[in-house]
C-alpha positions, -999 to +999 in steps of 0.1 A: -222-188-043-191-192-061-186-236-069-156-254-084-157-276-108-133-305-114-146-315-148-142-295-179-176-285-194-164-263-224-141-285-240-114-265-234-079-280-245-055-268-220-018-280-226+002-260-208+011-256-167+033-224-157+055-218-131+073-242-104+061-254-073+065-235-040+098-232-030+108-249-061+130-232-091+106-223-117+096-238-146+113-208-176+091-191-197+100-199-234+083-203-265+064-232-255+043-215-227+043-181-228+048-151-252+069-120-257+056-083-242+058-052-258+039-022-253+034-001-289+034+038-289+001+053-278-017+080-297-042+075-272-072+081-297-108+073-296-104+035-310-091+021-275-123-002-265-107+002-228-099+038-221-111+047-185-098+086-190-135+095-189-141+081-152-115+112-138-125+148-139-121+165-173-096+187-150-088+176-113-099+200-090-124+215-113-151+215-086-127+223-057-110+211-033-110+173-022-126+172+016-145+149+039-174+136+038-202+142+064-188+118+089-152+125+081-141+092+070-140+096+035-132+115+007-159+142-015-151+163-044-155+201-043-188+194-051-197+173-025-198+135-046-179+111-033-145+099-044-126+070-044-089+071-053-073+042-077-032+054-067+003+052-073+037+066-064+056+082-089+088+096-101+078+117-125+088+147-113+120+138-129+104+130-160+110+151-193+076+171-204+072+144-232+071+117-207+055+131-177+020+142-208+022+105-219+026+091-183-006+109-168-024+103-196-013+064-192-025+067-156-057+082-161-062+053-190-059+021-165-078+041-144-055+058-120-069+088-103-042+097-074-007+103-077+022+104-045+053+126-050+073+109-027+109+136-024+125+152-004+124+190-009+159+204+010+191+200-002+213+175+018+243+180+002+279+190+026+278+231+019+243+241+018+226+257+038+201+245+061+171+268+040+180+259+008+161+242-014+162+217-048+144+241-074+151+212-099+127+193-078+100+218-069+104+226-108+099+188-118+067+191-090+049+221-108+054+206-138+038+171-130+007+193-108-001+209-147+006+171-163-017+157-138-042+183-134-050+179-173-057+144-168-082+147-142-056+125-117-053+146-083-022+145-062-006+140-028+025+158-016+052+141+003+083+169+009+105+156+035+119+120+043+146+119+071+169+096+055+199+111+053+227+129+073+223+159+081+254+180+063+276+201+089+269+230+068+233+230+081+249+239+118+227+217+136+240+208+174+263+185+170+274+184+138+270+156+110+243+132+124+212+114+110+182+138+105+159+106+116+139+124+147+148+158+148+118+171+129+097+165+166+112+186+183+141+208+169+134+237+163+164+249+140+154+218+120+115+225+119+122+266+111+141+250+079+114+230+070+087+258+073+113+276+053+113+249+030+074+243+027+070+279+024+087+281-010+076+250-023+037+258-011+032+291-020+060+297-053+035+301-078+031+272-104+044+291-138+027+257-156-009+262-140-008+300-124-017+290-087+008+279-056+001+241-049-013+261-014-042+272-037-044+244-062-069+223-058-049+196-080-033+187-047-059+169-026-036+158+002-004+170+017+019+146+043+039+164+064+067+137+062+074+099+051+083+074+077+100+088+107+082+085+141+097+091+183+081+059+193+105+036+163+138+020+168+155+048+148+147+073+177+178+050+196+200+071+169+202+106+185+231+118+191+238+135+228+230+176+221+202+163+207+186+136+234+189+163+260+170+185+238+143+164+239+148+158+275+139+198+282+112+190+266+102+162+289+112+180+315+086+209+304+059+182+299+064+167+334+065+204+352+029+208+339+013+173+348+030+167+385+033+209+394+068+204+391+098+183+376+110+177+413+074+162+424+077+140+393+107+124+402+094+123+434+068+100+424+085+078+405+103+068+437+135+043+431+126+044+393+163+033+376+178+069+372+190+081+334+223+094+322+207+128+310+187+133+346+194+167+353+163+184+375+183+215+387+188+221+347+154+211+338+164+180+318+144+147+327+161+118+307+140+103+274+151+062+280+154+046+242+123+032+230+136+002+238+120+004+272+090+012+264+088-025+244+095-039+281+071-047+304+074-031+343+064-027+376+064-005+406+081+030+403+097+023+366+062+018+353+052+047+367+078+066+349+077+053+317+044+056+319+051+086+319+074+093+292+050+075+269+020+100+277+048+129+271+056+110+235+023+106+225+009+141+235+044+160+220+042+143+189+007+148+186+011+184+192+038+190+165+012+180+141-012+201+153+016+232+153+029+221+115-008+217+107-017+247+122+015+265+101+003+250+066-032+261+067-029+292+087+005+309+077+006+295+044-023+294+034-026+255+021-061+241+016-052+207+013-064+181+033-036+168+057-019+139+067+012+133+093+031+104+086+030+068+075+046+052+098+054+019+125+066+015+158+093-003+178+064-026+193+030-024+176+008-040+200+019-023+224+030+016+209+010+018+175-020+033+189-006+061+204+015+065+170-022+065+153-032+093+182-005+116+171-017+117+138-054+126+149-044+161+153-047+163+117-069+148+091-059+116+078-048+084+087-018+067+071+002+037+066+027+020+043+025-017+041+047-040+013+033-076+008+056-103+012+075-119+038+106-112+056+124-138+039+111-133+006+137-117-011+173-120+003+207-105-013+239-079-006+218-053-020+181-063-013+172-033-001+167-011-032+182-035-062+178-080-077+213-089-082+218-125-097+227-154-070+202-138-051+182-153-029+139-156-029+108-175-019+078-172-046+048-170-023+014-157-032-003-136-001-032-162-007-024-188+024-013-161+049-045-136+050-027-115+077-003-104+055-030-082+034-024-043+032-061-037+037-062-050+071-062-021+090-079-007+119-093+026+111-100+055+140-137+067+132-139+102+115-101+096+097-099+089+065-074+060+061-049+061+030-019+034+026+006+053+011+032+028-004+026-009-010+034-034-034+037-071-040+072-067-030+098-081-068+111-102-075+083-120-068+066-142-089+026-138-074+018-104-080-010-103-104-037-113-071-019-075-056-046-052-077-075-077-076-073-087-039-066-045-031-094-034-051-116-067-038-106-056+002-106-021-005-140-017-013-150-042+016-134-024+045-132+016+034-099+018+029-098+050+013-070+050-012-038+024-020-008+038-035+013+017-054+049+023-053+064+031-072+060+041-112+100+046-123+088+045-159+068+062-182+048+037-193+049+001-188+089-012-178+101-033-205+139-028-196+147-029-158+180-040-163+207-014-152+239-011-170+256+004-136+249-027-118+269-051-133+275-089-113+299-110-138+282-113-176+248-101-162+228-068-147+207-064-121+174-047-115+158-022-096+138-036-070+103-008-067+093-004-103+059-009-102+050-008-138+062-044-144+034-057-168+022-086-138+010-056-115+000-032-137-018-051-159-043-060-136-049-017-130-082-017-155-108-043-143-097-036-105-099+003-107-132+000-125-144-017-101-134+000-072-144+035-082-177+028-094-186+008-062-193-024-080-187-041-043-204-026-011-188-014+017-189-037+050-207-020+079-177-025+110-175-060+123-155-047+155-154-017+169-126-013+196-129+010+223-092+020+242-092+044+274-062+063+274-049+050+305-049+015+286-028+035+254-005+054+280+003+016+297+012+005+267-016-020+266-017-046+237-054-040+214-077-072+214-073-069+175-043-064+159-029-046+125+005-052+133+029-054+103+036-095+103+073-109+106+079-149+098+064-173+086+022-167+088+008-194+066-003-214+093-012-190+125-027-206+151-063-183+147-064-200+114-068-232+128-096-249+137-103-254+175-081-219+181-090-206+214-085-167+223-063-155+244-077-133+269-103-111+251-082-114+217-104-112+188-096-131+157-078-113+130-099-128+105-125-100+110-101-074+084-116-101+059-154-104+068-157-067+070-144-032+084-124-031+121-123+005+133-114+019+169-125+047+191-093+061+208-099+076+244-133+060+244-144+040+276-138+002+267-176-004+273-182+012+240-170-017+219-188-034+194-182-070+182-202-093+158-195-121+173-224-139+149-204-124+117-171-137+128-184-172+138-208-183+111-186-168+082-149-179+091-152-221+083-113-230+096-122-267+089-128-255+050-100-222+057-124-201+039-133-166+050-167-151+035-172-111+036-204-100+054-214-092+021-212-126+009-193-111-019-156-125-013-145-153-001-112-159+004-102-194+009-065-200+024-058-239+022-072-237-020-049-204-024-082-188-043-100-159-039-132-152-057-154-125-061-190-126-069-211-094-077-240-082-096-214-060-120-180-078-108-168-115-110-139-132-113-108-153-096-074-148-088-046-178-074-036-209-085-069-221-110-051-255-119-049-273-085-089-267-075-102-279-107-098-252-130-132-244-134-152-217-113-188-213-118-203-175-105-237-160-108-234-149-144-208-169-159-185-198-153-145-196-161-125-224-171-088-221-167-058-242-168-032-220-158-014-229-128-015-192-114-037-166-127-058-135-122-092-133-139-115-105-137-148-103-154-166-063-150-190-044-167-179-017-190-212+000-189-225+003-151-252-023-160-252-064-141-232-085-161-266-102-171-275-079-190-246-056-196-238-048-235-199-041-228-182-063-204-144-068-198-124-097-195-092-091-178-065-121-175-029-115-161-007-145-153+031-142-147+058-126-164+096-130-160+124-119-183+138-137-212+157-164-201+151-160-162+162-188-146+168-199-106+177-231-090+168-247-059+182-233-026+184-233+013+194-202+027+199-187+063+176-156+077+187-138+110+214-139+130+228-164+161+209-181+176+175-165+160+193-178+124+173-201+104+166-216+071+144-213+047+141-238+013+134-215-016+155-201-049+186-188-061+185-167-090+210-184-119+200-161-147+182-124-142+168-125-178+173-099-203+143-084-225+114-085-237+097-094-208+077-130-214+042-136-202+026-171-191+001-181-218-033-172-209-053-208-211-088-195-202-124-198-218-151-182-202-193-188-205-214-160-201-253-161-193-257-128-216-274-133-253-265-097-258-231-102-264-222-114-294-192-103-307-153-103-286-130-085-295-089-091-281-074-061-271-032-048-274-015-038-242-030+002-253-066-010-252-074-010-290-087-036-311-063-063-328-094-097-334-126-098-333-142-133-324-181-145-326-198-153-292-212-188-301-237-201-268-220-177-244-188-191-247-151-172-251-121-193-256-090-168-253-065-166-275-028-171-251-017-139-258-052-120-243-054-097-217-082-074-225-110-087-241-140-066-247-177-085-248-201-062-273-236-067-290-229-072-324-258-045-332 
């Protein structure tokens, strides 16, 4: 049991508070409260206290090939032990040799053991071919496998993302057009793209000798990144191709009703479609739209229809491109499908999930942060000054978590982007609450997206993007120092198993007929839009409706579903979800009693034999925190404390322990001001009060003091010793009665016997 205190007991001074209110301009960091970053070159030699190189594989895939475990839903070495993957996205295919060495032995240091190469492997531009391929990129690929491979960090392969327009020179039907879609079910399209995986599978690797087919470096390969038949995008097809897929239909609905002219028999007065054309075997694909729309009599029939014939042909081209990778190819990788949404969640995600059962693993990406977060001209990809943002931890608004997922038994699920979305100021909770949840629920690996850098980004200003006297900034570099930071502690912690795994509080049984009608789940994983601090199942005195089941259970424990089982087969713990969810108190405890997450305070805390610590704003609950094995006493306004053992012993009696503090870090001279700004459009338009950025900053990179002392109930350790950014030693303090007063500039800090 985790208690605050509101009282100092250490005799702490702490003068400083950091950081605005929310949705209030910040409070600059300056000289006064926080202090410059840099990271030093690394030689990376055997005098780094905090090196977790020695966790990965001296070489990955040096026992084989990753697979699944026993009951398919998780990971095992070639060996057979189990694995659990700490992972990022990454650029560094495009990396120079120097860099990529350094970078993946930087990875493997903070304890990254899983890397995603995120490209796109044809060539897009107006004159090539519609085989060609970007050797530069397939080169920059081999290269990283050998970088990564010698640094015990496995990797996972995505080659395609349909986001671009197809080039006329490819002589696709129809000319230039979005490639969104066309992967399902053309087949010039998918010949190019076996043409294209062909190369890139089975060229052999100069750097390691073996085609990534046979390299067991590459654990996981995704057939393609974020494209899907059942999202909005689908609504882009141009005509040739629309009645493509309406052959297809046509094909589908000739095998299930006999014929195609039974089947629009049966859907009586149904409303017709433009591309209805039985004598030519065409049976019009409506937009997805309809399918978010509710309907009755003969239109529900036939798109009932048409979303079994989605389902069931996307499914199917996954098990063909599956079927083409291992058996014509040759690949021994585990596979994945996609990551990807739908048009209407509730109602179409499952059947997205059911398409992706024809191969291996279950996928996802998921960014943190709401829709209104972050608003500018350019907020997709770039921070422009005078743009607009809310700060807002994920702390009050659970739902927005990317470890709440509902994972299909025997599927290994993976998220394969997510971030705490820049330029906000909250991130530090991202790797603590990821590894915390992680571990809870059996979410089997988290990559972070993206590392643009090297090392850590000390310079993310970009001198092509130029608004008035300033720059602006990339938007996905991950390797800003209030993420990455936080890697060590959290990816210790996480691959070791220093928090158990949560037996399933739900388990959600859905009969087809239920998917094909487009039937809403009684627990959802749907991506969150708005505003969700204050949901009504967060309240007390909330009432279900229908059989809904509370959302809080992706924080008590795991949620999994069995697709195409009979809906008598579900399993609920109702005691679990009653006696640990206190709305009254808005605190959610795991079933393991190791977490508890408490949405009113904006605190999380975790409490484990090997593990403890705190992440969210310190200051407002009383600054001090009392666990099993220490107490922490903090007044920063906004903080990240983790406290794990070094050595695989409890923290009781552990004789190398790390303390691991991240706070907040802006730019030099970052300033913003108050604002109100307008989301949406007409009549769905409304404000929000947040912040305007005034100035973007320029380097070094500041970060918040660290105001934190620490009592540990441990007479072994004696001696601390502060750590640099790199891990090594830079002051070595005496352990008086337990107690550790930090030093503002500490983020590592490494508890030792003085023997």
């Amino acid at each position: 049991m985790i208690t605050k205190i509101s009282r100092p007991i250490f005799g702490i001074l702490c003068i400083a508070i950091f950081g605005g209110f929310l949705h209030a301009a910040e409070v600059p960091l300056d000289d006064s409260n926080s202090w410059p970053f840099s990271q030093p070159a690394d030689t990376f030699t055997n005098d780094a206290l905090l090196d977790l190189r020695s966790l990965n594989e001296k070489q990955s895939g040096q026992s084989g090939f990753i697979s699944l475990s026993l009951d398919k839903n998780d990971f095992v070495r070639g060996d057979g032990e189990p694995i659990r993957f700490w992972a990022v996205g990454t650029d560094a295919y495009k990396f120079t040799d120097k860099e990529m060495n350094e970078h993946c032995r930087w990875l493997a240091k903070i304890g990254v053991n899983l890397a995603r190469l995120h490209v796109t492997v044809c060539v897009k531009k107006e004159g090539a071919q519609i085989s060609d391929v970007n050797q530069e990129i397939i080169d920059g690929c081999h290269r990283f496998i050998k970088a990564a491979k010698d640094n015990g960090i496995y990797v996972l392969i995505s080659p395609y993302y349909a986001h671009f327009d197809i080039p006329e020179s490819w002589g696709v039907e129809g000319g230039k057009q979005h490639a969104v879609g066309l992967i399902f079910f053309n087949s010039k399209v998918q010949q190019a793209y076996k043409k294209w995986t062909r190369t890139f599978y089975t060229s052999v690797n100069p750097h390691t000798g073996l085609p990534i087919a046979k390299d067991p470096t590459v654990a996981i390969l995704q057939i393609h990144n974020e494209d899907s038949l059942f999202f909005w995008t689908s609504a882009a097809l141009i005509d040739p191709q629309k009645k493509k897929l309406g052959k297809h239909f046509a094909d589908w609905l000739g095998k299930k009703h006999g014929s195609l002219e039974t089947a629009f028999l049966s859907w009586g007065d149904a409303r017709e479609h433009e591309y209805d054309d039985p004598a030519n075997g065409v049976a019009g694909v409506f937009d997805v739209y309809f399918l978010t729309q509710d309907w009755k009599g003969d239109m529900a029939r036939r798109i009932r229809d048409q979303t079994q014939f989605l389902a069931e042909f996307q499914h199917q081209f996954y098990a063909d491109m599956g079927s083409y990778l291992r058996d014509d190819l040759g690949c021994r990788q585990l596979l994945n499908a996609t990551n990807w949404r739908t048009a209407d969640d509730p109602k179409l995600k499952a059947l997205e999930r059911h398409s992706y059962h024809a191969l291996d693993i279950d996928a996802e990406n998921e960014y943190v942060g709401s829709d209104f977060q972050h608003k500018g001209g350019n907020d997709g990809y770039r921070i422009d000054p005078g743009d607009f943002l809310v700060n807002e931890s994920v702390l009050p608004k659970p739902y927005e978590m990317c470890t709440n997922w509902t994972q299909e038994e025997g599927h290994p699920f993976i998220v394969t982007e997510t971030a705490w979305k820049n330029p906000n100021r909250y991130q530090s909770e991202g790797p603590f609450l990821v590894a915390a949840y992680q571990s809870l629920n059996g979410v089997d690996a988290v990559c972070w997206f993206s590392c643009q850098t090297p090392r850590y980004e000390e310079n993310p200003l970009k001198s092509f993007w130029r608004i008035g006297d300033q720059l602006a900034t990339h938007k996905w570099n991950h390797c800003y120092p209030g993420m990455m930071a936080g890697f060590p502690a959290n990816a210790l912690l996480f691959r070791k198993g220093y928090l158990k795994q949560a037996k399933p509080v739900v388990i959600e049984a859905r009969p087809w007929e239920d998917l094909w009608n487009r039937k809403a789940p009684r627990i959802s994983d749907n991506e969150t839009y708005g505003d969700q601090r204050n949901p009504p199942d967060l309240q007390p005195g909330w009432k279900p409706v229908g059989d809904e089941i509370n959302r809080v259970a992706f924080q008590i424990g795991a949620v999994h579903s069995k697709l195409g089982a009979n809906s008598d087969q579900t399993l609920i713990d109702t005691d679990s979800l009653s006696r640990l969810f206190n709305p009254e108190k808005g605190e959610i405890h795991s079933s393991t009693e190791e977490l508890v997450w408490n949405y009113r305070d904006e605190i999380c805390t975790m409490n484990t034999p090997k593990a403890q610590g705190i992440t969210g704003f310190l200051k407002k609950n009383g600054g001090t925190f009392t666990f099993t094995d220490l107490t922490i006493e903090s007044q920063n306004r906004y903080a990240t404390i983790n406290v794990v053992s070094l050595d695989d012993r409890p923290l009781g009696s552990s004789e190398k322990v790390l303390i691991q503090v991240v706070t907040v870090n802006r730019l030099s001279g970052y300033k913003t001001k108050d604002a109100t700004f307008a989301i949406g459009k007409g009549d769905k338009a409304y404000n929000v009060q947040g912040e305007q950025i005034v100035r973007i900053g320029k380097p070094p990179y500041r970060i918040a003091n660290t105001e934190v002392c620490i009592k540990i109930k441990n007479p072994k350790l004696t001696k601390a010793t502060v750590l640099d950014i790199n891990g090594y030693p830079v002051k070595t303090m005496t352990i008086k009665n337990g107690v550790v007063t930090l030093p503002s500039s500490a983020i590592y800090t490494v508890l030792q016997s003085g023997e």
